[in-house]
C-alpha positions in Angstrom: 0.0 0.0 0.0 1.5 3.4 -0.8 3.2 5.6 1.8 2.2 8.9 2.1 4.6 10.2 0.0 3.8 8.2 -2.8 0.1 9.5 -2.6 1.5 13.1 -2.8 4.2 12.4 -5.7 2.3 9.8 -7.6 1.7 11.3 -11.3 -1.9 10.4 -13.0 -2.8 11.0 -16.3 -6.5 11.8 -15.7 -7.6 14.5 -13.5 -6.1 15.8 -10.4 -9.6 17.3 -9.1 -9.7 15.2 -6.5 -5.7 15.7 -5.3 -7.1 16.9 -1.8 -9.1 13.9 -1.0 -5.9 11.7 -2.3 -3.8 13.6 0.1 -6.2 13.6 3.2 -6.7 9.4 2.9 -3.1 9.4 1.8 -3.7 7.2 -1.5 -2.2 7.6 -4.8 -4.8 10.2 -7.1 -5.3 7.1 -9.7 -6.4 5.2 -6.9 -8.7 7.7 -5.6 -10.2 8.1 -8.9 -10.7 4.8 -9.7 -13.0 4.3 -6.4 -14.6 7.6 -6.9 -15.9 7.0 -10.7 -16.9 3.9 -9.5 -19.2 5.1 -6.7 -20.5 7.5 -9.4 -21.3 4.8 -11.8 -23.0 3.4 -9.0 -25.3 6.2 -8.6 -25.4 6.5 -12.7 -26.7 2.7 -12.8 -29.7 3.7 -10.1 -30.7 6.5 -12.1 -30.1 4.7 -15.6 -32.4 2.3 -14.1 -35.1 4.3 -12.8 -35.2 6.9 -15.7 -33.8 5.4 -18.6 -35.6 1.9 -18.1 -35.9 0.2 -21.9 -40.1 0.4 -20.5 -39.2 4.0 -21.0 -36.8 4.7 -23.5 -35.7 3.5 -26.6 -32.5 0.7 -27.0 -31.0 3.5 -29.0 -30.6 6.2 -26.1 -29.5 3.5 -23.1 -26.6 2.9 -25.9 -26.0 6.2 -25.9 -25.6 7.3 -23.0 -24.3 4.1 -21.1 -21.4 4.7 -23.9 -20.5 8.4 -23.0 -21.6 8.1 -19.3 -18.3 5.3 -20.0 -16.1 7.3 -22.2 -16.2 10.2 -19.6 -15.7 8.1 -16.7 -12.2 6.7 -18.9 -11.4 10.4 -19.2 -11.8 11.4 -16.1 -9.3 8.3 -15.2 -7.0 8.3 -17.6 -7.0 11.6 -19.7 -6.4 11.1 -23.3 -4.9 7.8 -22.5 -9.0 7.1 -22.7 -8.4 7.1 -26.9 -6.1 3.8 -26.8 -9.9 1.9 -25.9 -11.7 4.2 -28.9 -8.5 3.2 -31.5 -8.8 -0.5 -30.6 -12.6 -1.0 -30.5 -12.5 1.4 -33.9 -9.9 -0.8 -35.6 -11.2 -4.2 -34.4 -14.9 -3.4 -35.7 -13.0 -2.2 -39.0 -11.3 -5.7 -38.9 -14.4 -7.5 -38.6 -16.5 -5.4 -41.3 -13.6 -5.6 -43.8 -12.1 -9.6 -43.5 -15.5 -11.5 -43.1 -17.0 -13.9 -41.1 -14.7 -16.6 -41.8 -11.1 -15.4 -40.9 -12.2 -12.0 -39.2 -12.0 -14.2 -35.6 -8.3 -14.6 -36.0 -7.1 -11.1 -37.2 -9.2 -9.6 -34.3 -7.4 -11.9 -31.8 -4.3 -11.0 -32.8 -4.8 -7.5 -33.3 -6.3 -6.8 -29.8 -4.4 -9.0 -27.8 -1.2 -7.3 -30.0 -2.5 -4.0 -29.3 -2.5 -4.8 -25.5 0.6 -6.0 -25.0 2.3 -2.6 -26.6 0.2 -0.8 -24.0 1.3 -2.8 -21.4 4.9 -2.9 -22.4 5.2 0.8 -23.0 3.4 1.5 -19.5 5.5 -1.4 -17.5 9.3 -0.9 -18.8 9.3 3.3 -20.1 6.9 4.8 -17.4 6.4 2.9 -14.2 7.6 -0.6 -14.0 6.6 -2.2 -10.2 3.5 0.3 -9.5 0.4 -1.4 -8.7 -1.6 2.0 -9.2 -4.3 1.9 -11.3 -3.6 1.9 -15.0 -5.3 2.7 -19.1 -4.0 -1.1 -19.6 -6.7 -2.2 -17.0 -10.0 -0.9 -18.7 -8.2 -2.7 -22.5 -7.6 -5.9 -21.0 -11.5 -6.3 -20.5 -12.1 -4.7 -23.8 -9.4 -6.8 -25.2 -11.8 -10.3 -23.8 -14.8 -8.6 -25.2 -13.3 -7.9 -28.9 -12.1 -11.0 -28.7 -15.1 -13.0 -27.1 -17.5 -11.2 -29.8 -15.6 -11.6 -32.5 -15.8 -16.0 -32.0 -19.1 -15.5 -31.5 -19.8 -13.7 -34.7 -18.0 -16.0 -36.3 -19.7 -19.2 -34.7 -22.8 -17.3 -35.5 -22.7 -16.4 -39.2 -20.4 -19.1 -40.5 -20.0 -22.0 -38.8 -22.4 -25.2 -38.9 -24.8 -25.7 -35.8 -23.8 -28.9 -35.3 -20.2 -28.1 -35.6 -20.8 -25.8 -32.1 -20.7 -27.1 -28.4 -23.7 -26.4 -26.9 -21.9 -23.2 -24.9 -20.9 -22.1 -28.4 -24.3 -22.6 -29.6 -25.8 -20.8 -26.9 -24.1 -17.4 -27.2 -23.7 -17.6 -30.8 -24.3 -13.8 -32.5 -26.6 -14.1 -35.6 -26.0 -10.8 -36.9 -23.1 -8.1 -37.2 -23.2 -5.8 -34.9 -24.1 -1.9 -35.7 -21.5 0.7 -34.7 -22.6 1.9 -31.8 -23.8 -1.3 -30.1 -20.4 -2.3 -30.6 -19.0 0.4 -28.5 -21.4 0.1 -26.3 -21.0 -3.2 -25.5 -17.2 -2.4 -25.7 -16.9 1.1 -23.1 -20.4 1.7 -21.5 -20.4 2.9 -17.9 -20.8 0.0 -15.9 -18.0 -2.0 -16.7 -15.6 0.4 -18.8 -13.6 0.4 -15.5 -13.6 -2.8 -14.1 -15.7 -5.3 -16.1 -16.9 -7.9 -15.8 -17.2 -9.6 -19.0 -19.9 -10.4 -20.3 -21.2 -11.7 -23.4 -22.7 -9.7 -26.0 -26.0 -11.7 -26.2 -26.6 -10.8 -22.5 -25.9 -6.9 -23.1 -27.7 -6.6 -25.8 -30.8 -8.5 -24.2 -30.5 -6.0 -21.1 -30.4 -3.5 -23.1 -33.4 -3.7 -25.2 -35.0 -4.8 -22.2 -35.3 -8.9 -22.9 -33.8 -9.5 -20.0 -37.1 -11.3 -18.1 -38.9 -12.6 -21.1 -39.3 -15.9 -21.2 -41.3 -18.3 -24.2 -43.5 -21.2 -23.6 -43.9 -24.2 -26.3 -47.7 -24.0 -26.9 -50.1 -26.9 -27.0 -49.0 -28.3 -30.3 -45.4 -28.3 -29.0 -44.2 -26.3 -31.9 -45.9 -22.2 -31.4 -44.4 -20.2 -28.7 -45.4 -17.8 -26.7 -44.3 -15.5 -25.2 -44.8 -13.7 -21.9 -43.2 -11.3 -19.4 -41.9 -12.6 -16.0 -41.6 -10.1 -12.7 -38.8 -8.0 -13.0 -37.3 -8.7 -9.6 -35.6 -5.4 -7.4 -31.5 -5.9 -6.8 -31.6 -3.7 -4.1 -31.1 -6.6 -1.9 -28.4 -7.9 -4.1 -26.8 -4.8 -4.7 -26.8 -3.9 -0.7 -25.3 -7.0 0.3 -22.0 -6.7 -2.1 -21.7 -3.0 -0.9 -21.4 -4.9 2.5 -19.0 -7.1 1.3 -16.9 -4.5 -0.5 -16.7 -2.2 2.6 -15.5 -5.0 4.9 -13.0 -6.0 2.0 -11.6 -2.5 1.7 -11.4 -2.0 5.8 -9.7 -5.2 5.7 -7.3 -4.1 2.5 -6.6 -0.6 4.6 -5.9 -2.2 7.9 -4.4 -5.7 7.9 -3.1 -6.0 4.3 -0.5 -2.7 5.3 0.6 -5.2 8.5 1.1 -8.9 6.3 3.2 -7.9 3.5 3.7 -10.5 1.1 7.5 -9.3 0.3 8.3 -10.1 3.5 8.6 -13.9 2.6 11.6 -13.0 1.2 13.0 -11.0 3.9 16.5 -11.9 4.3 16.4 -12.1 8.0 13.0 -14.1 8.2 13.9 -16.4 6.0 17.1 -17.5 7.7 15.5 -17.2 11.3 12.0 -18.3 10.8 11.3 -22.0 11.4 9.2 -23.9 8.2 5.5 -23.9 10.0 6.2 -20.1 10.2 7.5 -19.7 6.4 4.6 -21.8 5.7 1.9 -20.1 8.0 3.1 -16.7 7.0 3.1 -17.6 3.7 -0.5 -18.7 3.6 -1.7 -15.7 5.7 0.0 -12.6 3.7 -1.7 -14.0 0.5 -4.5 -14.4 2.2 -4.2 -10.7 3.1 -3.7 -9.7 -0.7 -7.1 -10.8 -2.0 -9.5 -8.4 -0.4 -8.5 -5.6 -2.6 -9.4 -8.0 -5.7 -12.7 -9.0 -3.8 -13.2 -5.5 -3.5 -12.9 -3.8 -7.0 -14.8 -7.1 -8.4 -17.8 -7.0 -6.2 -18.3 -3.1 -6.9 -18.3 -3.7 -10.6 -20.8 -6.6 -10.2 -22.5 -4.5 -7.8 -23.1 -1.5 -10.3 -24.2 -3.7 -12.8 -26.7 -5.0 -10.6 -28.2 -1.8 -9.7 -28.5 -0.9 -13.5 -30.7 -3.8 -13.7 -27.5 -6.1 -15.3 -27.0 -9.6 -14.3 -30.0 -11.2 -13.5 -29.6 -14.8 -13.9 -33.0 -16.3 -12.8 -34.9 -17.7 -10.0 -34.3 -20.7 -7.8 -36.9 -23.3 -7.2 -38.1 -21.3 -4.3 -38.4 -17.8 -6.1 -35.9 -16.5 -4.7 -33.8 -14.5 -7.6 -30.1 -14.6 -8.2 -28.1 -11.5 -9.5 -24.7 -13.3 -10.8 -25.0 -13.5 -14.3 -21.8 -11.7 -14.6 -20.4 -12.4 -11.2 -16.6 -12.9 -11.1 -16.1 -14.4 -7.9 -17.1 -16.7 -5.1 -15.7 -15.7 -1.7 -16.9 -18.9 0.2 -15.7 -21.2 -2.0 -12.2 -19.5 -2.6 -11.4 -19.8 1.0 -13.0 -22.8 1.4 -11.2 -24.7 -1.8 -10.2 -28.2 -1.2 -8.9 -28.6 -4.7 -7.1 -26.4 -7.0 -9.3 -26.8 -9.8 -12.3 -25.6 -7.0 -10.1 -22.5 -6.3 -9.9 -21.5 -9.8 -13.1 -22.3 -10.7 -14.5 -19.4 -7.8 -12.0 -17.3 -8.9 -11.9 -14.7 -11.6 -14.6 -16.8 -13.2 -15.5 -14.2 -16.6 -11.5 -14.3 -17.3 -11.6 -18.5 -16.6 -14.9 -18.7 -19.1 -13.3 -16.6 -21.6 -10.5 -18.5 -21.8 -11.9 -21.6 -21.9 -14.2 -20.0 -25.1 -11.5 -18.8 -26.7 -8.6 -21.1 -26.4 -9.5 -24.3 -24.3 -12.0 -25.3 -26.2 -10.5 -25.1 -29.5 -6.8 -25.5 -28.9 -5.9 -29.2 -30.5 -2.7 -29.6 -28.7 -2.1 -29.1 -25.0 -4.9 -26.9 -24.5 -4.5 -26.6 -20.9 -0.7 -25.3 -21.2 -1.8 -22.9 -24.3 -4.6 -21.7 -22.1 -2.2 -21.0 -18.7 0.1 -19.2 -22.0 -3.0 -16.9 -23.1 -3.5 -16.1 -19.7 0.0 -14.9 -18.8 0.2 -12.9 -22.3 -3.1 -11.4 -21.6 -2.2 -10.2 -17.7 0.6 -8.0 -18.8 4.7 -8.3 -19.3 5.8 -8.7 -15.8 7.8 -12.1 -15.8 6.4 -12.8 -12.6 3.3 -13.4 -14.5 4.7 -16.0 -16.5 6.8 -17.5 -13.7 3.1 -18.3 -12.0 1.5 -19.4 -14.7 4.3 -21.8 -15.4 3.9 -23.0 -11.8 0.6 -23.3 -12.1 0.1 -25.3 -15.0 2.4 -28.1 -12.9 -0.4 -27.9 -10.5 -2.9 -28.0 -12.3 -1.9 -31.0 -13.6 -0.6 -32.3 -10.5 -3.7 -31.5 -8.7 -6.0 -33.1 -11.2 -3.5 -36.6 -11.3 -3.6 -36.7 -7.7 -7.7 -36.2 -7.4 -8.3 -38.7 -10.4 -6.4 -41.6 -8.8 -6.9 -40.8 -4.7 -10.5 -39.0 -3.9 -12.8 -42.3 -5.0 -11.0 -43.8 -1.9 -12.0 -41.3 0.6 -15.7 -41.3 -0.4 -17.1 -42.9 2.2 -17.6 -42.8 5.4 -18.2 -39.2 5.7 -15.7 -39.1 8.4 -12.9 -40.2 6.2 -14.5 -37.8 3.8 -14.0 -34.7 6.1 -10.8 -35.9 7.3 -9.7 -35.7 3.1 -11.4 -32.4 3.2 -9.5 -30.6 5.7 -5.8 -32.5 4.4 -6.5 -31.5 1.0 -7.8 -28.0 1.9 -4.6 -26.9 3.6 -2.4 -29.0 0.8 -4.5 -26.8 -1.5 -4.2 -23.5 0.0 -0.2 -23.9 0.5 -0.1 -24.6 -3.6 -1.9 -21.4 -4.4 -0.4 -19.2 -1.7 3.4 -21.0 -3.3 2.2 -20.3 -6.7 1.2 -16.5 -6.7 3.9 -15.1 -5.0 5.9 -14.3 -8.3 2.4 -12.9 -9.6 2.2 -10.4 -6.2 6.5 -9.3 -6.6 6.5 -9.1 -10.5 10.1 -9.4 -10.9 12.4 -12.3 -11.7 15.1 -11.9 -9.2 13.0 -11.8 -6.0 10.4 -14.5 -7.0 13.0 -17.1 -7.7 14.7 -16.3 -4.3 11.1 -17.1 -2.7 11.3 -20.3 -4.7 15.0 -21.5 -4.0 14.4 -20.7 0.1 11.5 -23.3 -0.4 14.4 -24.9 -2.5 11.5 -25.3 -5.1 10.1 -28.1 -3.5 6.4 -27.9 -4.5 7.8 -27.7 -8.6 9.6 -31.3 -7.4 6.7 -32.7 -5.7 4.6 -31.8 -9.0 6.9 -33.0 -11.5 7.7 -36.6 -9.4 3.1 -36.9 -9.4 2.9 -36.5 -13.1 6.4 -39.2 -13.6 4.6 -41.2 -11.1 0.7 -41.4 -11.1 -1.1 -43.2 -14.1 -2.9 -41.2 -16.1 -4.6 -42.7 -19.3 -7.2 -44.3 -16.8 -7.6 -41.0 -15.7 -7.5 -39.6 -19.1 -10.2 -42.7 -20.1 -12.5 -41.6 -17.0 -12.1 -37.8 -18.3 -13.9 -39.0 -21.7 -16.8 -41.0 -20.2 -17.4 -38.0 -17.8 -17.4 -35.7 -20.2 -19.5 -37.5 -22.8 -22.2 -37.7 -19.9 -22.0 -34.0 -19.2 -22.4 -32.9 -23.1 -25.4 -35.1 -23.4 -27.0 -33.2 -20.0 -25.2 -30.4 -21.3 -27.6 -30.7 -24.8 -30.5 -30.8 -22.3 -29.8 -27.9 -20.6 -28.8 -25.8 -24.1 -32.5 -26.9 -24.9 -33.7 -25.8 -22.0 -31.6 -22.8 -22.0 -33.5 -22.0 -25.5 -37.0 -22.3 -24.6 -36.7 -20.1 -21.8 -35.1 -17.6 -24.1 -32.1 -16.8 -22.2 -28.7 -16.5 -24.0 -26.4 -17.9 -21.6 -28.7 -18.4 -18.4 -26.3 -21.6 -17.3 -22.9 -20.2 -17.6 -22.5 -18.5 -14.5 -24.3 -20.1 -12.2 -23.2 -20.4 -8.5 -21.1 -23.6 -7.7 -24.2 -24.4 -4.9 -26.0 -25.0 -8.0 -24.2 -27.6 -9.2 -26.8 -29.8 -11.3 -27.3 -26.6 -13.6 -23.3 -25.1 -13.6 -22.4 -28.5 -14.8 -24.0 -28.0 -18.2 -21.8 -25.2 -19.1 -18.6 -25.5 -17.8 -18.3 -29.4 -18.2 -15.0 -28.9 -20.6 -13.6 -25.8 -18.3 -9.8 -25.1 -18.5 -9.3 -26.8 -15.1 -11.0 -30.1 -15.7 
């Protein structure tokens, strides 16, 4: 966290209008500006609910002004820096009118995810390598999925067979190209220009025009549909209870974050005078200690969303309706995770689901190493980045060898079931804590002295599962599993059509487990 003469020497390129208030709570002005457009977007979604509702206005004025409400909030944080998202939604929709449907995919990959890594490289290594202040390359990293994430979608939309699509694919499939402005809409409007969360197009565009709680009903001959107009639930209740949770997170972040360091694991002194249950203790507890600031920004952006009347998923067999469509993490179950594929399943979940739509799902070779790749490439140019993503597709591997050929043992009795629960739980979070430290330094030289005072020893345990374990049963189990999951996964995609929602099952909430299956039965960490 930034001393107090960072806050007062800490150069922004957006506005300094709020220098005062950055010097009183003695945070750097980016900072400051970051959490104070948010709060206004906040009070923008309330009032872009209750005045520009789509019962009220046309779909051509919400794009308008959730769009500039977005481009001014950009300004306001970044200055002209703002342009950079303008340029590469401009050139990307260029890309896609001009190339076609069939290849258009590809160049707008390359293009945006090229386009990003400039930015990124210019920002880290010519203007301020090391600072975790907010940055332009934050807001183009989320455009960057959404060019992307449209673009395949298009593409399995307009060119692609049906039956050549996964019933995910099929699902959020775009029929039609895009106008202009729904495309920087959908690209820079106010409620996630700053923050996100992803979300797919077909879900925008159905919020927008208003769709969002329509559903359709097979008539009596099985084949005429109609449709009708459910309850458009309130997310106050919603919307209050992540405030909640992002005022706890940031007290938490301000207070006990400043006090558990995660650089100290390398402190010279500790690490040649603390005994191993301390490295290991202190190591789980100062990551621990660097994730409320994530929880924090995350559950504000859903939490704007939500009171603009975005991401609404539905109601649970008891009525009761659930706002996290677009949700990008589950607190509970991070904590909680007694495996590493549960930890990143709860984690960052619109980056994981992009991922897994863009790469995972259509890589042929290695797709879980190419996908760990993307995700390095896409987080920036810090070679810490790479050093945990390198780490962690040994355990991810690791973890999933060890689950396959143990966990069917430790089934039953429920007491030998808890008992596997808690081992694996701490084993779980001592791999993640281990794996993210390079991710939290950034630099090469201190992140592989963390590593070489744990003399590397989780990389060896990884490597000697993967030499050791069998895995073509595993790999033979993997098949049968996931042929069984597409075919309830068809189900579900039918289901998912009749009720006229464009991706209704892709983010549901891990305690739903019999619907969450349906889409996410070929995720990255399977």
């Amino acid at each position: 966290m930034a001393t107090t003469s960072t806050a007062s020497t800490t150069s922004t390129t957006g506005s300094t209008l709020l220098q005062p208030l950055s010097n009183a709570v003695r945070l750097p002005i980016d900072q400051v500006n970051f959490v104070v457009c948010q709060l206004f977007a906040l009070l923008a979604a309330i009032w872009f609910r209750t005045y520009l509702h789509s019962s009220k206005t046309s779909s051509f004025i919400r794009h308008v002004v959730a769009t500039l409400l977005g481009l001014y909030l950009a300004l306001f944080c970044f200055g002209w820096y703002a342009l950079h998202f303008l340029v590469q939604s401009g050139i990307s929709y260029c890309i896609m009118v001009i190339i076609g449907v069939e290849n258009m995919h590809k160049y707008c990959f390359v293009f945006a995810l090229g386009y990003l890594t400039v930015c990124q490289i210019t920002r880290v290594y010519i203007f301020d390598y090391g600072q975790y202040s907010a940055d332009f390359s934050g807001p183009m990293m989320i455009i960057t999925q959404k060019i992307t994430s449209l673009a395949y979608e298009i593409h399995d939309g307009m060119f692609r067979k049906d039956e050549e699509l996964t019933p995910s694919q099929r699902g959020l499939a775009v029929r039609r190209m895009p106008s202009l402005l729904e495309y920087l809409s959908y690209n820079c409007n106010f409620m996630g220009i700053l923050a996100g969360p992803l979300c797919s197009y077909k879900d925008y565009i159905t919020f927008i025009e208003g769709r969002s709680y329509h559903m359709t009903q097979s008539g009596e001959n099985g084949k005429e549909e109609i449709q009708y107009e459910r309850t458009e639930p309130s997310p106050n209740v919603a919307v209050i209870h992540k405030l909640l949770v992002c005022g706890l997170s940031l007290l938490f972040h301000l207070t006990i974050s400043k006090m558990l360091p995660v650089e100290y694991n390398i402190d010279e002194h500790f690490q040649a005078t603390a005994s191993w249950p301390t490295k290991v203790i202190y190591l789980y507890v100062s990551l621990l200690a660097a994730r409320p600031k994530y929880y924090f920004a995350w559950t504000l952006a859903d939490a704007i969303n939500n009171a603009a009347g975005f991401g609404f998923r539905g109601y649970d067999k008891n009525g009761a309706a659930h706002w996290d469509l677009i949700s990008n993490l589950r607190i509970k179950q991070i904590e909680m995770s007694t495996s590493f594929k549960m930890f990143l399943d709860n984690w960052n979940i619109q980056t994981a689901l992009w991922l897994k739509r863009v790469c995972y799902e259509r890589a042929s070779l290695s797709p879980t190493t190419q996908t760990f790749f993307l995700s390095a490439i896409w987080h920036g140019v810090y070679p810490g980045y790479y050093l945990t993503f390198l780490t962690g597709v040994l355990m991810t591997l690791a973890a999933r060898a060890v689950r396959n050929n143990f966990r069917h043992y430790f089934i039953e009795p429920p007491q030998l079931k808890f008992l596997y629960d808690v081992i694996t739980w701490i084993a779980t979070q001592i791999a993640i804590s281990y794996t993210v430290v390079p991710f939290v330094i950034l630099s090469v030289k201190p992140s592989l002295m963390f590593y070489s005072s744990w003399y590397y020893s989780l990389h060896f345990a990884a490597i000697l599962v993967l030499l050791l374990l069998p895995v073509k049963k595993k790999q033979k189990g993997k098949s049968i599993h996931e042929n069984v999951q597409l075919s309830r996964s068809k189900k579900f995609d039918e289901r998912e059509n009749s009720l006229g929602q464009n991706s209704f099952f892709t983010t549901n909430n891990v305690c739903n487990q019999n619907q969450e299956i349906a889409s996410r039965h070929s995720s990255l960490k399977q």
